[in-house]
GUMIRO-219150 format. One record per residue (C-alpha): residue in one letter; residue number from 1; x, z, y. Coordinates in pm, whole numbers. Each point is the difference from the previous one (the first is absolute). Example, Ala and Ser with C-alpha at 12.3 -4.5 7.8 and 13.67 -1.06 7.14 Angstrom:
GUMIRO-219150
NODE,A,1,1230,780,-450
NODE,S,2,137,-66,344
***
This chain:
GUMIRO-219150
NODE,X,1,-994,1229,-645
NODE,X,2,-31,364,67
NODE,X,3,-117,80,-324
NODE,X,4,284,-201,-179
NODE,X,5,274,215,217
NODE,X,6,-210,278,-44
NODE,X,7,26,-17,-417
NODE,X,8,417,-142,33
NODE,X,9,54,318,155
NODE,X,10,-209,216,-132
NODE,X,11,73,-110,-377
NODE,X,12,-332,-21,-102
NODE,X,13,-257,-272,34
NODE,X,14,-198,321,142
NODE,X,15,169,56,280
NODE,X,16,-166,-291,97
NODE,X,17,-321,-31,197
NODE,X,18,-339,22,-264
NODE,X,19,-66,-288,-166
NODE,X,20,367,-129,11
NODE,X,21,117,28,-386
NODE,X,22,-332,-192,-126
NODE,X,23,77,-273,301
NODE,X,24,370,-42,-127
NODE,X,25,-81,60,-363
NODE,X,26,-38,-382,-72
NODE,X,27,324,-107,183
NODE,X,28,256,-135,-253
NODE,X,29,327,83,184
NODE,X,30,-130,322,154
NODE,X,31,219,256,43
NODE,X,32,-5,309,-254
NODE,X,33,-36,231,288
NODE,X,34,-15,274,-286
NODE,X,35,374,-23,-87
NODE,X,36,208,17,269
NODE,X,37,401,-71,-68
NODE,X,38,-11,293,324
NODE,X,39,-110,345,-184
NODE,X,40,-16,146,323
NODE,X,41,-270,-66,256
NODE,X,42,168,-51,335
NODE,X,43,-207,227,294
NODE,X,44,-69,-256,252
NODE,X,45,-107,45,385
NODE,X,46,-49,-278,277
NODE,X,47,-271,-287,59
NODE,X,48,16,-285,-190
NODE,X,49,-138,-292,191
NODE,X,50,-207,-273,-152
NODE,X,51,-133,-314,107
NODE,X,52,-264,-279,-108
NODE,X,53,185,-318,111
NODE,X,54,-217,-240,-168
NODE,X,55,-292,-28,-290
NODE,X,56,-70,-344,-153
NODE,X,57,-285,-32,-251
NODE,X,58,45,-89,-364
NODE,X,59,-263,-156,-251
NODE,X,60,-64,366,-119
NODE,X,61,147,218,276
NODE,X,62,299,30,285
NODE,X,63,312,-1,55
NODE,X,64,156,218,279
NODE,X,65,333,20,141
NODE,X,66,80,361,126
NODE,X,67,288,122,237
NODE,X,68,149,310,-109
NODE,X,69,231,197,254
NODE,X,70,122,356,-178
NODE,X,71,294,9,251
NODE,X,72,-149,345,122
NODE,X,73,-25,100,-327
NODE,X,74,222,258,-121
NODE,X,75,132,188,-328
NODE,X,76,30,390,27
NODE,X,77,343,111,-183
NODE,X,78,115,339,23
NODE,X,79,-159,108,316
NODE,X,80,139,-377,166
NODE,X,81,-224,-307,48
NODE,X,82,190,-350,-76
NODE,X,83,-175,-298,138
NODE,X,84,-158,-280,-316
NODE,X,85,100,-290,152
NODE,X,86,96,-217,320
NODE,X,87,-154,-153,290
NODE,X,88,-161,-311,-193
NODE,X,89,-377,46,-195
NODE,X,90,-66,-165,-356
NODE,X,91,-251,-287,32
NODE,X,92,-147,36,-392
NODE,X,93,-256,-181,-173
NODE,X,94,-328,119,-166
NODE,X,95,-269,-186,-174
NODE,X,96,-332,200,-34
NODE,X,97,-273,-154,-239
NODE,X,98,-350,67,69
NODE,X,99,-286,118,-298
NODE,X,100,-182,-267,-122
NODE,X,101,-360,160,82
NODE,X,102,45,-8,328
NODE,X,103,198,-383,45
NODE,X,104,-317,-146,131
NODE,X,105,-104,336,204
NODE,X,106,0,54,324
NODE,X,107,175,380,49
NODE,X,108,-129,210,236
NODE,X,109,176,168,298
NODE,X,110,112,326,-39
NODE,X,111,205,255,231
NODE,X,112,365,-92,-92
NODE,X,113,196,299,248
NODE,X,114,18,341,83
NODE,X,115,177,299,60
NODE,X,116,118,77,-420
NODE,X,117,327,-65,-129
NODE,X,118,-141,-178,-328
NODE,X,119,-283,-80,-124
NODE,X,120,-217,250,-232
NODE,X,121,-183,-316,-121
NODE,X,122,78,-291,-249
NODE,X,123,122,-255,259
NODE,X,124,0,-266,-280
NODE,X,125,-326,-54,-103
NODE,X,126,96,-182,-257
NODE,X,127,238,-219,133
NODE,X,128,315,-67,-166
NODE,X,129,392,-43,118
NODE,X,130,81,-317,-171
NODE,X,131,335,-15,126
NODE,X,132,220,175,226
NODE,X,133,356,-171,134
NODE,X,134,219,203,195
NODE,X,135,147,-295,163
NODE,X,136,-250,-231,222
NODE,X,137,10,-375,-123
NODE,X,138,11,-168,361
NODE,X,139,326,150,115
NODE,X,140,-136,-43,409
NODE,X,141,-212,328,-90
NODE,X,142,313,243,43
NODE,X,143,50,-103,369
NODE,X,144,-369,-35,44
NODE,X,145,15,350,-164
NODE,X,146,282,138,198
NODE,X,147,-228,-58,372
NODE,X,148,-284,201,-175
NODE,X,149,169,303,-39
NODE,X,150,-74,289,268
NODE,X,151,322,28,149
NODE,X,152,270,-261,88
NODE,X,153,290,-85,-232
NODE,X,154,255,179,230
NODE,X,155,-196,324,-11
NODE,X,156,-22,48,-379
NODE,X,157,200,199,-223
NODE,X,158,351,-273,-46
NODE,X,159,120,102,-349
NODE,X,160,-157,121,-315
NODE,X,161,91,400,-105
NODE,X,162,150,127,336
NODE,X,163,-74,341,-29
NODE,X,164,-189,179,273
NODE,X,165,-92,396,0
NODE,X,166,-363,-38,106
NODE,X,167,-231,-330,-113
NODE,X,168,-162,-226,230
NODE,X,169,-371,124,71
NODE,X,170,-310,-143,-284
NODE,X,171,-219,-142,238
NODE,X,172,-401,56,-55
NODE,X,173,-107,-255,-208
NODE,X,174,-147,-378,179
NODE,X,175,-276,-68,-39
NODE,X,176,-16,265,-281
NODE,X,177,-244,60,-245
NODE,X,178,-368,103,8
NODE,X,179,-128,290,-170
NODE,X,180,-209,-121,-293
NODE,X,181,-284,135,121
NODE,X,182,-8,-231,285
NODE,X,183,-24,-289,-260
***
């Protein structure tokens, strides 16, 4: 999910995390991340907040519904910062197909935080996004979604685009990402 908001705003399946154009490049409906209909890039600041609510197995991979909560996230316009969107997260959809050499192998265990921003390392391995719907399929997930986020309802930015003259903070990044080294 980070990657995928990482290349939407970025415009380039690049800005993306390593590994994420070959993991998307066999998606059908993916979005050409390349060609924007928005020539500029907006400058963002904030924390977006994401959450695993569940993973259920496939024959050849997973499933996972994610909570997304950008409602600290925040465009930069002429020296003012204008909130993305309202109190409620996006539950979304996103299935992830694993290679077929290692189906029948057991993966082993390796460190999967830290104190980096991104990784430096192809986080894919191989894996592929198969599928990727902004809109969760069991409709229960947004209010499942909504008592995941950090901060209560009645504390979160109300209205999209309210413009503020400083942003809210960008929080260190949980549980982060280790330095490839430690892999």
């Amino acid at each position: 999910m980070e990657s995928y908001y990482l290349a939407i705003h970025g415009h380039a399946l690049s800005a993306g995390y390593p590994g994420f154009a070959e993991a998307t490049s066999q998606q059908g409906d993916r979005v050409d991340f390349d060609h924007s209909n928005d020539p500029e890039l907006e400058q963002l600041v904030g924390t977006q907040f994401e959450h695993l609510l569940a993973l259920t197995p496939t024959e050849d991979g997973w499933v996972a519904t994610v909570c997304s909560g950008n409602y600290t996230v925040m465009a930069e316009k002429d020296g003012r910062f204008f909130n993305l969107t309202g109190p409620s997260p996006q539950a979304e959809t996103v299935r992830i197909v694993i290679p077929e050499q290692t189906q029948s192998v057991a993966s082993e265990r390796i460190v999967a935080e830290g104190a980096e921003r991104a990784p430096s390392a192809d986080v894919f391995a191989g894996w592929t996004v198969s599928e990727h719907v902004p809109a969760a399929r069991d409709q229960n997930a947004y209010a499942e979604c909504d008592s995941r986020m950090p901060d209560a309802r009645d504390v979160r930015p109300q209205k999209a685009n309210l413009p503020h003259d400083t942003p809210y903070p960008t929080l260190a990044p949980y549980p982060g990402w280790p330095r490839y080294a430690e892999n």
